[in-house]
C-alpha positions in Angstrom: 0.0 0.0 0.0 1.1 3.5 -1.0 2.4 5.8 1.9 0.6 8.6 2.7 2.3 12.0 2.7 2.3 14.0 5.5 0.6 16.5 6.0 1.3 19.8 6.9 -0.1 22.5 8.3 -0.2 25.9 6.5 1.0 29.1 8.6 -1.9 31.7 8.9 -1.4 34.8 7.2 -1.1 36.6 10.8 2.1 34.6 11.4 4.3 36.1 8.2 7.5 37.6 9.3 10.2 39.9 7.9 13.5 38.0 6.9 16.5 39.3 8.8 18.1 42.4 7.2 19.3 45.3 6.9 22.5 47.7 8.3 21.5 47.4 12.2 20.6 43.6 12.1 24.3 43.0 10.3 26.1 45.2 13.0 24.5 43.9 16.0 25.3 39.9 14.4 28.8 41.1 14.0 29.0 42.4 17.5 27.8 39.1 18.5 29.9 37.0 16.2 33.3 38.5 17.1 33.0 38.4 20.6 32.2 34.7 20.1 28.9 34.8 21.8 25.6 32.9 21.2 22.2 34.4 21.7 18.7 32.7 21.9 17.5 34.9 19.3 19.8 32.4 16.9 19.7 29.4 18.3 16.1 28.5 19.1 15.1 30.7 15.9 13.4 33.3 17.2 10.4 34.7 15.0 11.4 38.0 16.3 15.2 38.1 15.3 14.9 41.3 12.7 13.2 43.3 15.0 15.3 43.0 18.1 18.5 42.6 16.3 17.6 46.3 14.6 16.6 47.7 17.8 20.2 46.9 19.1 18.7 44.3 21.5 19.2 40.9 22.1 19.0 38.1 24.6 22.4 36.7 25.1 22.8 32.7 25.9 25.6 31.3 27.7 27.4 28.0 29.1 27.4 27.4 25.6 25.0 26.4 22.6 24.3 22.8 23.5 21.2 21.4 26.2 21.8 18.5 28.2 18.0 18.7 27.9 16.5 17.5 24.6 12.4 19.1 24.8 9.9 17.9 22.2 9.3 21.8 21.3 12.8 23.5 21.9 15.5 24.0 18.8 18.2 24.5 20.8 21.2 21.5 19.8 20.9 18.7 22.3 24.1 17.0 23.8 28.0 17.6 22.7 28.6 19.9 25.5 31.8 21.6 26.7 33.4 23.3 29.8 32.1 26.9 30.6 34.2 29.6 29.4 34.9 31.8 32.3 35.4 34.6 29.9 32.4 34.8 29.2 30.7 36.8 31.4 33.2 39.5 30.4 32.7 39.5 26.9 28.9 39.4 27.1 29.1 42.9 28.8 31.6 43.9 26.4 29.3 43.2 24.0 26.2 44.7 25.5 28.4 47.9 26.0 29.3 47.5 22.4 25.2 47.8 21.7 24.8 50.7 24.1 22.0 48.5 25.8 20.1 49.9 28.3 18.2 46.9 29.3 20.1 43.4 29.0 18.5 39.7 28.8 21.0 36.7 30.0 19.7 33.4 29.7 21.0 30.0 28.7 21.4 26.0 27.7 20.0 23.9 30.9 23.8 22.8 32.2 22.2 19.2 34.1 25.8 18.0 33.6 27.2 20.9 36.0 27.0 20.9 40.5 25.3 24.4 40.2 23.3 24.2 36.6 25.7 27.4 35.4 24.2 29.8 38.5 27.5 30.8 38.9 28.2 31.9 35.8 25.0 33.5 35.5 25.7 35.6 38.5 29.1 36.6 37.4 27.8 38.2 34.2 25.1 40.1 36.1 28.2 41.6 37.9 30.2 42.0 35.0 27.4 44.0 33.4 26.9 46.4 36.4 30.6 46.9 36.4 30.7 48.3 33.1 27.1 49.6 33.2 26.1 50.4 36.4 22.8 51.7 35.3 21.9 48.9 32.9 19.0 46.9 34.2 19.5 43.1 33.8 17.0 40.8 33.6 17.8 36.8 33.7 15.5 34.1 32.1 16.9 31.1 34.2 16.2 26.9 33.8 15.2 25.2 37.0 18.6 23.8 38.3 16.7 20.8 39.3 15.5 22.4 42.0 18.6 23.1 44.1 17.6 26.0 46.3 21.4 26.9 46.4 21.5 27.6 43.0 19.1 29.6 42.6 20.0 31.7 45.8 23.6 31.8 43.5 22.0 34.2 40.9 19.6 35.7 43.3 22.9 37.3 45.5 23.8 38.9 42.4 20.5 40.5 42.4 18.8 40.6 38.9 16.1 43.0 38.0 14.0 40.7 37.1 14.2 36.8 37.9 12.2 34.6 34.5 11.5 31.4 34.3 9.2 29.7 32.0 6.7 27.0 32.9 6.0 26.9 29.1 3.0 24.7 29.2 0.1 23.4 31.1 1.1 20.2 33.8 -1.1 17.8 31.6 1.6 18.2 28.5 4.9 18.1 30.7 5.4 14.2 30.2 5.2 15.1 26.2 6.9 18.8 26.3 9.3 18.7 28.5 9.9 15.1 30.3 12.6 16.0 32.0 11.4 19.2 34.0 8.6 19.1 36.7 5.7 21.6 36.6 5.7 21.4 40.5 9.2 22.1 40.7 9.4 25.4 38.6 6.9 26.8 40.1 8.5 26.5 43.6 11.6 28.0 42.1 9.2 31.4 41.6 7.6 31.0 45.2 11.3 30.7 46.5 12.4 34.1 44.5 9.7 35.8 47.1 11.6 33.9 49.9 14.3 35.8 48.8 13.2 39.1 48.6 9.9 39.9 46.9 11.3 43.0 45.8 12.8 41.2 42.6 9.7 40.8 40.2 9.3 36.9 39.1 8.4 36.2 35.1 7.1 33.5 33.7 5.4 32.4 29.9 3.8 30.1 28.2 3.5 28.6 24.2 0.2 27.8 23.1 -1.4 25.9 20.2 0.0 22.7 21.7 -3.1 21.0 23.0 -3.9 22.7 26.2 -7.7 23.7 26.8 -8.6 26.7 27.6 -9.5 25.7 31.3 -5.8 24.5 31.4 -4.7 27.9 30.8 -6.7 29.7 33.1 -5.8 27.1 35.9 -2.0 27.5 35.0 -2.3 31.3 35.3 -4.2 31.0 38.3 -1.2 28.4 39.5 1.7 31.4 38.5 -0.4 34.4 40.7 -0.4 32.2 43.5 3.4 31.7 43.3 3.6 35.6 43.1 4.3 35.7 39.4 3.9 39.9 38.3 4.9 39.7 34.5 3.0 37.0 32.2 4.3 36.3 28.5 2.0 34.2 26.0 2.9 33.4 22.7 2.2 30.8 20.1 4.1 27.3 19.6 5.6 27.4 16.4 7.6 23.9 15.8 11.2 24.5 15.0 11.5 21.5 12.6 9.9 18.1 11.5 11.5 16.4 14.5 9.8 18.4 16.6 6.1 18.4 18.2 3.5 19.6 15.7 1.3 22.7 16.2 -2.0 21.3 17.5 -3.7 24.6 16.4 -2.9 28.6 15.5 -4.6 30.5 18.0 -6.0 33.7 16.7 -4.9 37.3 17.4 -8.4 37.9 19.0 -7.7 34.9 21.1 -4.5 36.2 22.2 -6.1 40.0 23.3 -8.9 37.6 25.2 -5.8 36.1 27.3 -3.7 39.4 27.8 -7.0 40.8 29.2 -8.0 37.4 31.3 -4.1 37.6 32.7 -5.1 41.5 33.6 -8.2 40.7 35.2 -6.6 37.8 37.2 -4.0 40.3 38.4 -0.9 40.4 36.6 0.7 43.7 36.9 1.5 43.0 33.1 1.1 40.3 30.3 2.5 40.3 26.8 0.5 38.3 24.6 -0.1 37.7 20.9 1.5 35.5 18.6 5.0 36.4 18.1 5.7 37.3 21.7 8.3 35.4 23.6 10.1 35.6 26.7 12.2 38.3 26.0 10.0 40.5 23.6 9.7 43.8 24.8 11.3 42.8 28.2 12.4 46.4 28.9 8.7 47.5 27.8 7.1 44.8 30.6 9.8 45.5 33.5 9.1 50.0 33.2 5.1 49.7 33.3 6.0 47.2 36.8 8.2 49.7 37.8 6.5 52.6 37.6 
């Protein structure tokens, strides 16, 4: 019998993109390229790369470009990893000087393989940041660390502006998503940032268009207030390549303003939410309306 051919789902015409060009996209990739640095805009193929690149913004990824981690949804390379550089904190906020950035993302590869999941690395380019920019607000979009509360109090010393880290999904698609995190687990990681000091405003987003209901979502939001969550991102699940998770279903713009002005109503102090939006997008946007 004859094999079927797969078949694919066609983009909606809200989800068209500008290809990267242009002067200020080529200068910022240079910037990034000679100071042998890796960003998240690159490596998980960020729909958003033009834009940010030619506002002279970008969210820089260290402890390298490979995961020990290897999610159903994520295009970041899986295994083949090396020893952190410890210059690397130094020429991130080179290069962030370099850009004349005001506002400064740091996140990275989950680091399983290391005793501290990279937290020290993390908190050694926050520093390295401040000491060239003192007034540069820095915002870090952290993985769970398996849960080591030492960790995380590691990057929490060097006192971020903002503490991120994504849940991503609703609990019921963990086991398919992301097997090897623990919905439980991250969001203790954002009730210990309160712990802390709940001064330091906790992030936290979600893809959609993977499967979840819409009950699912509102219980997950619900689940992120309670662990003192402030900012909210909400974007839509694009897959990366064929070997990743298909798009269950393209969520509408209208159904994106319904969920920016559910998170609202809930009580975020503010939500991002259509479909391009990310983690990063806007971040300095999202941190001066909590600010203010």
């Amino acid at each position: 019998m004859k094999a079927q051919p797969k078949i694919r789902v066609q983009k909606p015409h809200w989800l068209k993109k500008q290809l990267p060009s242009g002067p200020d996209y080529e200068k910022v990739k240079c910037l990034i390229t000679r100071g042998r640095l890796h960003t998240v805009c690159q490596e998980a193929k960020c729909p958003n790369i033009w834009e940010c690149f030619s506002e002279h913004t970008a969210t820089f990824l260290i402890l390298g470009d490979h995961c020990t981690r290897d999610c159903r949804f994520c295009a970041v390379t899986y295994g083949a990893l090396e020893p952190p550089d410890p210059g690397e904190p130094s020429r991130v906020a080179k290069a962030a000087q370099d850009m004349g950035l005001r506002y400064v993302v740091i996140t990275s590869v989950t680091r399983d393989d290391l005793p501290d999941g990279g937290a020290g690395l993390f908190a050694e380019t926050i520093r390295e940041i401040r000491n060239r920019m003192p007034d540069t607000k820095v915002e870090v979009l952290i993985p769970d660390f398996q849960g080591k509360t030492k960790a995380l109090n590691t990057v929490l010393q060097a006192y971020p502006d903002v503490l991120n880290h994504n849940l991503e999904t609703v609990p019921r698609l963990y086991p398919t998503v992301r097997p090897e995190a623990i919905y439980d687990r991250s969001l203790e990681l954002l009730k210990r940032v309160h712990i802390f000091d709940s001064a330091i405003p906790t992030k936290s987003g979600l893809m959609l268009g993977l499967g979840e209901t819409s009950e699912e979502i509102h219980q997950t939001l619900l689940d992120l207030l309670e662990a003192g969550c402030r900012i909210l991102t909400l974007g839509q699940y694009l897959q990366p390549s064929q070997q990743h998770l298909p798009v269950a279903r393209f969520l509408t713009p209208d159904e994106f303003d319904h969920w920016r002005e559910t998170g609202y109503s809930l009580g975020f102090a503010e939500v991002a939410s259509g479909p391009f939006v990310r983690s990063s997008y806007r971040a300095h946007e999202l941190f001066k309306t909590v600010q203010s």
